[in-house]
C-alpha positions in Angstrom: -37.0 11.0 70.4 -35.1 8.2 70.8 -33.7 7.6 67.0 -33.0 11.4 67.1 -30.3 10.7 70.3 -28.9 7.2 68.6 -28.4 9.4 65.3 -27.0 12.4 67.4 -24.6 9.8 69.2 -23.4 8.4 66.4 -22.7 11.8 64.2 -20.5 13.2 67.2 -18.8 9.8 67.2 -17.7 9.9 63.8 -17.1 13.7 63.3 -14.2 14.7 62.6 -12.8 18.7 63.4 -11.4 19.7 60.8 -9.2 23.4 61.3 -10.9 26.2 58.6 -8.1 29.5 58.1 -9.8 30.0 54.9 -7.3 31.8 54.0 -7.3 30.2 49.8 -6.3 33.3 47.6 -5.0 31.8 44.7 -6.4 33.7 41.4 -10.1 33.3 41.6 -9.6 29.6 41.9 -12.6 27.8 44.2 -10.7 26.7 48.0 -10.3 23.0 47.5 -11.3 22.8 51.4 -14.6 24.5 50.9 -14.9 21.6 48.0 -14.1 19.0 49.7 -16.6 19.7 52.5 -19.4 20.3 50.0 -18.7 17.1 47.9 -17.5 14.9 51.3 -19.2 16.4 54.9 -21.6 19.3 53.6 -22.7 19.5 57.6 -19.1 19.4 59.2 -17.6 20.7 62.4 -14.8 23.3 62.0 -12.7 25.4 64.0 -11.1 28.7 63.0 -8.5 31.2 63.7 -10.0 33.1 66.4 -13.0 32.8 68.9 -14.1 30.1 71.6 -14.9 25.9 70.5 -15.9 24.7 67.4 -19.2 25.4 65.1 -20.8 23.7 62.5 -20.1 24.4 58.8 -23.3 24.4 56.0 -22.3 24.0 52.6 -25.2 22.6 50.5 -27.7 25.4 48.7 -31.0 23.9 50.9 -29.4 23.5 53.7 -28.1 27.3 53.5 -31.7 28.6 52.5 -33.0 26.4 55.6 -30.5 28.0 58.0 -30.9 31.4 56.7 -34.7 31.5 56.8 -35.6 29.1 60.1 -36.2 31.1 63.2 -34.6 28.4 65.0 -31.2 29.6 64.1 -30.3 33.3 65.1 -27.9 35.7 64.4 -28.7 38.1 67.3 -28.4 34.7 69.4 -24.1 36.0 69.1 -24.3 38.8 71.1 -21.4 38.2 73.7 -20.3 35.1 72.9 -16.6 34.9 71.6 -17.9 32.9 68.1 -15.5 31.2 65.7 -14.8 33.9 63.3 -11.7 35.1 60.6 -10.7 38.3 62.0 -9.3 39.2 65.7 -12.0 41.5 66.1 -15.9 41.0 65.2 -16.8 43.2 62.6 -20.3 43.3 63.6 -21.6 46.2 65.8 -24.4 45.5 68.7 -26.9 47.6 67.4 -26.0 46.7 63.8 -29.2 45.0 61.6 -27.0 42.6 60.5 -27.2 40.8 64.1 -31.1 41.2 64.6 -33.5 38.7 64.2 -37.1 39.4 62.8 -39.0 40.8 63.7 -37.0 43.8 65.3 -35.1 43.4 62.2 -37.8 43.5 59.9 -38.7 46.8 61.2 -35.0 47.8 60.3 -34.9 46.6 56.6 -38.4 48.3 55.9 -37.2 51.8 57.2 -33.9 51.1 55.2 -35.3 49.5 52.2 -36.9 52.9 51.4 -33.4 54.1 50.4 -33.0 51.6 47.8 -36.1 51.7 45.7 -35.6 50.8 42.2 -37.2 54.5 41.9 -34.3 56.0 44.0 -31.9 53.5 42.8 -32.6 54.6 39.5 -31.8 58.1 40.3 -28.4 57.8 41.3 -27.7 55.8 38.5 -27.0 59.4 36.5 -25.1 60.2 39.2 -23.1 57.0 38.9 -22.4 57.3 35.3 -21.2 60.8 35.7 -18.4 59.1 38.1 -17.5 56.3 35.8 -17.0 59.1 32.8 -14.7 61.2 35.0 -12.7 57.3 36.4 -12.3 56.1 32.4 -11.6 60.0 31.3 -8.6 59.9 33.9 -7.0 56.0 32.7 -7.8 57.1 28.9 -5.7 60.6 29.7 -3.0 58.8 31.7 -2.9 56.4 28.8 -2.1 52.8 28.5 -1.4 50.3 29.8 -3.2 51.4 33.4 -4.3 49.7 36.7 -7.8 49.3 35.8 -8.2 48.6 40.3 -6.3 51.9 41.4 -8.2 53.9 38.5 -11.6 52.8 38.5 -12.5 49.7 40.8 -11.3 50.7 44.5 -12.4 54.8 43.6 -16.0 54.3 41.5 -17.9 52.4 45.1 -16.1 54.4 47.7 -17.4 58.0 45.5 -20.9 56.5 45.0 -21.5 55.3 48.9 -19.8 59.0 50.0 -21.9 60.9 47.8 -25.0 59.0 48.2 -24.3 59.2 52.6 -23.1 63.0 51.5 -19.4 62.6 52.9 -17.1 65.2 52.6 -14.6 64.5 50.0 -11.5 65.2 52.3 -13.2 62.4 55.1 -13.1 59.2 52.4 -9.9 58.6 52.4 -9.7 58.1 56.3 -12.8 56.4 56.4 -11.7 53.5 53.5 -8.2 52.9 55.3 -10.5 52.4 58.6 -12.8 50.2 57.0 -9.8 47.9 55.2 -8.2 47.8 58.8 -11.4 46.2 60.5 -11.1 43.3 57.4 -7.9 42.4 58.5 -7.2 38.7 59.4 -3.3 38.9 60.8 -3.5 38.9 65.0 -1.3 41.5 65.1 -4.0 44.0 63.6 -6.2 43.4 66.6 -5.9 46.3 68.9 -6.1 48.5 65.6 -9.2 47.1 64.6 -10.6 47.9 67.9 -9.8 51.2 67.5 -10.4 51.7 64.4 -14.2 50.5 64.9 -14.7 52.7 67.5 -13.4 55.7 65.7 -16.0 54.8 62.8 -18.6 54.5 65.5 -17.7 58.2 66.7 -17.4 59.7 63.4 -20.8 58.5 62.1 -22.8 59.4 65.8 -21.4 63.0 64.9 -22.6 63.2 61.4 -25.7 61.0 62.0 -26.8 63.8 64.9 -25.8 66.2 62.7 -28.2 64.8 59.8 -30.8 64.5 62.3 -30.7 68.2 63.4 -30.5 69.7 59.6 -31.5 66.5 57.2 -30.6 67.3 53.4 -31.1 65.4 50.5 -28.8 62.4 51.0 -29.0 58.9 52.0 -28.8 59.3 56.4 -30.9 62.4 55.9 -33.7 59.9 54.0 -32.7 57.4 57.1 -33.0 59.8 59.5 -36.4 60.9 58.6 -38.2 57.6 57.3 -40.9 56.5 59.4 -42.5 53.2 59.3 -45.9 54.3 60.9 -44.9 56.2 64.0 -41.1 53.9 64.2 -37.9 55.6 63.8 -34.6 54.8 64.0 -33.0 55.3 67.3 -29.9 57.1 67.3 -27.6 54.1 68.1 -29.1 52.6 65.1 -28.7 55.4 62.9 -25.2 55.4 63.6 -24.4 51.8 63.0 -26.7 51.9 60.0 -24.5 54.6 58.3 -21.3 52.9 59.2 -22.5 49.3 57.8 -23.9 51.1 54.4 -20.1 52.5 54.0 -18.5 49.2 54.7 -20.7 47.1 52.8 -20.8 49.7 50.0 -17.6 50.1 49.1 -15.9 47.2 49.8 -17.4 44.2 48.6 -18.1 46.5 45.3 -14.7 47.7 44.7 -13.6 43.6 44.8 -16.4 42.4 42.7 -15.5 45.3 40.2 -11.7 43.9 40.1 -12.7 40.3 40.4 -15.4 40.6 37.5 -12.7 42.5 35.1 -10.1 39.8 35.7 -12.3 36.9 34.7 -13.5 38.8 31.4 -9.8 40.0 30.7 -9.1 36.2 31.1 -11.7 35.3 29.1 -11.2 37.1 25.5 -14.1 35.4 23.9 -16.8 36.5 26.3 -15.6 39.8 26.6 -16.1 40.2 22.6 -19.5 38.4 22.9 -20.5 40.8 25.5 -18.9 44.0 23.4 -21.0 42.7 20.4 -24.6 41.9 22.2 -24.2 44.6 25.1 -27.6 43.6 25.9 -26.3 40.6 27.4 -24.8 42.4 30.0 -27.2 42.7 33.1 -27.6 38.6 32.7 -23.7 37.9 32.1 -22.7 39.8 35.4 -25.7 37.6 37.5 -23.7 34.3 36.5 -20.4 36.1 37.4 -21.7 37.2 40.9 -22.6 33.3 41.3 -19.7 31.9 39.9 -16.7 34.1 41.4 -15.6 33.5 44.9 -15.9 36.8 46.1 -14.6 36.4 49.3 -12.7 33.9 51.7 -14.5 31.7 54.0 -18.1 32.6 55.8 -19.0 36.3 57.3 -21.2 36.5 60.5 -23.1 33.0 62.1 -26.1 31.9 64.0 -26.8 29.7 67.1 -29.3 26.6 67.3 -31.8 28.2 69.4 -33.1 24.1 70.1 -31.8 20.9 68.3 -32.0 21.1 65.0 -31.7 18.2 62.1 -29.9 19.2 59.3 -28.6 17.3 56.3 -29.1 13.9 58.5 -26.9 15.3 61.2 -28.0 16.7 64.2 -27.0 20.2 65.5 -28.0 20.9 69.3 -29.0 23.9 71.0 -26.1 26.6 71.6 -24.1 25.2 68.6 -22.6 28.0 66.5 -23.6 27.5 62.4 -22.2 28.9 60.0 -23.0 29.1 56.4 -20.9 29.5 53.1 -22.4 30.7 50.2 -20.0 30.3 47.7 -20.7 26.9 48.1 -24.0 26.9 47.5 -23.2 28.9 44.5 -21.1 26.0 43.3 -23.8 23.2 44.8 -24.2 20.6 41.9 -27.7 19.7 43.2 -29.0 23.3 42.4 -26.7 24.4 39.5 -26.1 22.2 36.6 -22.4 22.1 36.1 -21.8 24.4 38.9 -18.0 24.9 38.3 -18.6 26.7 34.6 -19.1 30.0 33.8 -22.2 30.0 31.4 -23.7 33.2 31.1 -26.9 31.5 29.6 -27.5 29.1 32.9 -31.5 29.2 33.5 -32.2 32.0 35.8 -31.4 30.5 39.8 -30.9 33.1 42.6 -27.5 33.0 43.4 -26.2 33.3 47.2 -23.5 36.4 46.8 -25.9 39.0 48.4 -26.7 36.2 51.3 -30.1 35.0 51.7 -33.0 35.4 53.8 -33.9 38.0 56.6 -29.9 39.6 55.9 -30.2 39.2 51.9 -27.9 42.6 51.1 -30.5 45.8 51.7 -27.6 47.1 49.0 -28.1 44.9 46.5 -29.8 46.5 43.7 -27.2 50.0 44.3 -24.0 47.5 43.9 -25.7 45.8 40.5 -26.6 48.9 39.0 -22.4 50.1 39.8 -21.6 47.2 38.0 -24.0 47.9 35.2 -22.9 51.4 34.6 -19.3 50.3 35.0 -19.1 47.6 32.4 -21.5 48.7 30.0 -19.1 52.1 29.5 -15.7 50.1 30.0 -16.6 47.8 27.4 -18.0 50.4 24.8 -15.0 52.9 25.4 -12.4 50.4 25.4 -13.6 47.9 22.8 -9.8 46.5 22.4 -8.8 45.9 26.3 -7.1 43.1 27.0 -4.8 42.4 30.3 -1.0 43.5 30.2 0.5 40.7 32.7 0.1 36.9 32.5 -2.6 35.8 34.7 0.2 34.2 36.8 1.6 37.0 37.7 -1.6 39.3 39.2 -0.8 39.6 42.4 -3.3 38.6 45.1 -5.3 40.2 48.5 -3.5 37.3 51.3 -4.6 39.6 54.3 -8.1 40.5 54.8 -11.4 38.4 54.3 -11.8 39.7 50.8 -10.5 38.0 47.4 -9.2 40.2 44.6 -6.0 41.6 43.0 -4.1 43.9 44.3 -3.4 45.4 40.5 -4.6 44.8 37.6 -3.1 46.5 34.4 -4.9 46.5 31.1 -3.5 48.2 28.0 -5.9 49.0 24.4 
């Protein structure tokens, strides 16, 4: 005990805060800060645009794993507390899974994971290609060049999620420009995030109880019913489960689809490797899910639940930790050359669905997207190329998302 208390003396004596806006949105470039503390202070304090004190930033691949898996450290631990966060308003709802610890969220992932088996995944994958024909049937009609984002990447996740909840087609539209307004970083977007998350939480406690009374064949009709032995979910839960699988299913898809399509556009010679071996697809996109930074910053953390040592460094009970996994995607003590693209790198789970007891319940639906997506871009437009300098793609600077605004290809 008493080396742990000299150690812990000496780490708060030399730490430095250091202030964290994350706000780097410069191409797909890695944030030089979020370098710097990997390479120089991988367990460093920060502080950040909004929320109460300081937290503790976790930068190195083990020491992400470590806080992601030990029941010491809790997500459901920052309920009430006004954390260190990127956006005015929490994202996260109370009753949401994604602030649950196991087991109560265990029960949660195995009533929702029977959504997403590979069997059911593999169903809507007809589905999905039906949607990706109609997207590349409308940018081959309108003709070239096109905005590859507008006509296929910010459309293809927000159809699949809406069909696959069973949203009426005249609701989406509302529902995306709700979902964008709760991303939003700028102070000033506060009070409309606020409302905005409250109108989401109304719409889906309609539909949800709705579902419940007359369940069909979509998605919160399969959550409304699935039992885990006698356990349902409640309604809150229903409610907030339906509103996070439209956030998280759209979104961070409809970026990764623009993100992925700049870095091949911007990289001619894997894009023709990848149009002549398409069966190097499924293995190509798993290096580019590790190697793009598909986001700015860290998303939701945890509190020490007792002293913790971490990386030499001790953290004490009540701290707030957060995590980043795009640098442990780029951690040079688990990935070899981290900084390359190499579609070949020896199979390593990457970070981008998170890790742990919150890995991305999604995860499988948003790969096969991508799959269906590329593999019929790449065989329908066998001579796309980008019509801009990469220069001049403009950026997302407000929201806690990285991708481009536009992105016009030509064939």
């Amino acid at each position: 005990m008493e080396n742990t208390s000299v150690q812990h003396a000496s780490v708060q004596d030399k730490e430095t805060v250091r202030s964290c806006p994350f706000d780097f949105a410069q191409q797909l470039e890695f944030d030089p800060q979020l370098k710097e503390l990997l390479t120089e202070e991988p367990v460093s304090r920060i502080r950040m645009a909004y929320g109460e004190g300081e937290a503790w930033l976790v930068t190195r691949y083990e020491d992400v794993r470590t806080v992601t898996t030990d029941r010491r450290f809790s997500r459901g631990a920052v309920l009430g507390r006004d954390f260190p966060r990127m956006t005015p308003e929490p994202i996260v709802q109370a009753e949401s899974i994604n602030l649950m610890d196991p087991p109560a969220s265990s029960r949660l992932r195995s009533l929702v994971a029977k959504s997403f088996t590979p069997r059911r995944v593999e169903q809507m994958r007809e589905g999905t290609q039906r949607v990706v024909d109609r997207l590349l049937d409308g940018m081959a009609d309108e003709g070239s060049p096109a905005d590859f984002f507008a006509r296929v990447a910010a459309p293809l996740p927000l159809i699949t999620i809406c069909e696959a909840l069973g949203i009426p087609e005249a609701d989406r539209p509302w529902l995306r420009a709700h979902a964008m307004t709760m991303m939003n970083v700028g102070a000033a977007g506060k009070e409309d995030a606020v409302r905005a998350k409250a109108e989401l939480r109304g719409y889906f406690t309609e539909l949800t109880a709705e579902r419940r009374r007359s369940p069909g064949q979509d998605l919160i009709s399969t959550l409304a019913t699935a039992r885990d032995g006698d356990e349902l979910l409640d309604d809150k839960e229903l409610a907030v489960m339906a509103m996070v699988l439209l956030i998280t299913g759209q979104d961070t898809t409809t970026y990764q689809l623009g993100n992925i399509a700049y870095t091949l556009l911007t990289r001619p010679q894997l894009l023709k490797t990848l149009q002549a071996e398409p069966e190097r697809l499924p293995r190509t996109l798993e290096e580019l899910l590790r190697y793009i930074p598909f986001r700015k910053g860290v998303g939701i953390p945890r509190i020490a639940l007792e002293d913790v040592e971490l990386g030499g460094t001790v953290i004490k009970a009540g701290d707030v930790v957060h995590v980043s996994y795009l640098t442990a995607n780029r951690d040079p003590a688990k990935f070899d050359r981290p900084d390359e693209l190499d579609p070949d790198r020896p199979s390593i789970p990457h970070m981008t669905f998170g890790w742990g007891a919150h890995h991305c319940l999604g995860a499988p639906l948003a790969t096969m997207e991508l799959e269906v997506a590329f593999a019929t871009l790449l065989a329908r437009f066998p001579a796309l190329r980008l019509d801009a300098e990469p220069e001049d793609i403009r950026w997302n600077t407000t929201s806690i998302w990285r991708y481009p605004l536009a992105l016009p290809v030509t064939w």
